[in-house]
C-alpha positions in Angstrom: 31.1 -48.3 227.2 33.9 -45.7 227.9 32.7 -43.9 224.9 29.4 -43.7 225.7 30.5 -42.5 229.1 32.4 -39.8 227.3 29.5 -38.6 225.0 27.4 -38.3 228.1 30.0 -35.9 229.4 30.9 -34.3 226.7 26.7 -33.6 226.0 26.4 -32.8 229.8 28.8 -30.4 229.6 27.2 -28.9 226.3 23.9 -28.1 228.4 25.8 -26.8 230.9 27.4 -23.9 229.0 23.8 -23.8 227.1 22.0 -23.2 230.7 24.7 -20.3 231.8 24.2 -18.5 228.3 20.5 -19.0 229.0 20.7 -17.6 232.1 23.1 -14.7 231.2 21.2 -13.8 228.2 18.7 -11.3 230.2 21.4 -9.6 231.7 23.0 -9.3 228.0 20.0 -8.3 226.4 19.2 -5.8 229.3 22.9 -4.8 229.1 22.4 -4.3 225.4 18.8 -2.2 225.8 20.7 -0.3 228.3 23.1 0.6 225.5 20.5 1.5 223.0 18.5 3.9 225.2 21.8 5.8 226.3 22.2 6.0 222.2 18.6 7.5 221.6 18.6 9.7 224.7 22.0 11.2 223.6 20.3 11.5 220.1 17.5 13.1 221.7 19.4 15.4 223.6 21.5 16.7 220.2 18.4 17.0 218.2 17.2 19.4 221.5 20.4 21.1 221.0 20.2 21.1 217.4 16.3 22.5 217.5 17.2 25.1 220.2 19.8 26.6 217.9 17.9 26.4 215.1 14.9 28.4 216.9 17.3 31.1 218.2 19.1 31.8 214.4 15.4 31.7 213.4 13.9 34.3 216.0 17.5 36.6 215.7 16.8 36.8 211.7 13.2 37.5 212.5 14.2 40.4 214.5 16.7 41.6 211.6 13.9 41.2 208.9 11.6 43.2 211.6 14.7 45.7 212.1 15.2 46.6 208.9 11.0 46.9 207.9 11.2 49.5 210.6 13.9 51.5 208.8 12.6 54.3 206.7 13.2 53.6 202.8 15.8 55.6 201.3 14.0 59.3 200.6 13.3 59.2 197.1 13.7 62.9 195.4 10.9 63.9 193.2 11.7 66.4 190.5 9.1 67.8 188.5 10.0 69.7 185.3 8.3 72.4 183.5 8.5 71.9 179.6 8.6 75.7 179.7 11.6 75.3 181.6 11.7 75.2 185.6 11.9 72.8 188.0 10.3 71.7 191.7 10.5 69.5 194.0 8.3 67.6 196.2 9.2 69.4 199.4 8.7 72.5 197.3 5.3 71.7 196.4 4.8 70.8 199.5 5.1 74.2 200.8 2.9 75.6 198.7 -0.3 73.7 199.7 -2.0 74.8 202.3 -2.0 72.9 206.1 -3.7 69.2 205.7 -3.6 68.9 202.1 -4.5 65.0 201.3 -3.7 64.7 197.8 -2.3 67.2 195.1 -1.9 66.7 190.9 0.9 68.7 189.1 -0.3 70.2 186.2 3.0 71.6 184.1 0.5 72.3 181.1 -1.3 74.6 183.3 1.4 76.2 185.9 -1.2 74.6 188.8 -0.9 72.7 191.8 -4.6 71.5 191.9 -5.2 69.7 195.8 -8.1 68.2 198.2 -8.7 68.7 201.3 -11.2 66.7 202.9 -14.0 68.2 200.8 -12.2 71.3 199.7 -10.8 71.5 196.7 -8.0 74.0 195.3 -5.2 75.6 193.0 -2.2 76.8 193.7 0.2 78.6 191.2 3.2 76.4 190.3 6.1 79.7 189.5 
């Protein structure tokens, strides 16, 4: 009998370490869920961080792309030659069209600086 006596206690005492893990197990578990949502919200938060920087290095190159589409291109020098010999330049030509000219065609061949004006049309003398 003394053994069964001893395999009574020895299986009461089983249940009663089973019945404190069972009733410990919530506060694990919520110990353990506590854990994981401090880990996401921390991952939240670095994503924020990590969006937030991204947004401001995208906006500051925005305003660099816009900055420099602002800047004039570098002035481009126009040379026309004469195969007579004799050269001019835009500004040149420029200066010999009269006030509002809209659109002008060289003409080397013909020493003339042909141009419209709205509906007016004229010639101008290259040299």
């Amino acid at each position: 009998m003394a053994t069964k006596k001893k395999v009574a206690e020895e299986v009461k005492a089983v249940e009663e370490k089973v019945e404190k893990a069972v009733k410990k197990a919530p506060a694990k578990a919520k110990a353990a869920a506590k854990k994981v949502e401090d880990k996401v919200v921390a991952e939240e938060i670095e994503v924020k961080k990590t969006a937030a920087r991204t947004a401001r290095k995208t906006k500051e190159t925005v305003q660099k792309v816009e900055a420099a589409a602002k800047k004039p291109a570098s002035k481009l020098e126009i040379i026309v030659q004469s195969p007579l010999g004799g050269n001019i330049t835009a500004e040149e030509i420029a200066a010999k069209l009269p006030k509002g000219a809209e659109t002008v065609f060289v003409r080397v061949d013909q020493n003339k600086l042909w141009w419209i004006k709205g509906e007016e049309t004229g010639s101008v003398d290259i040299w």
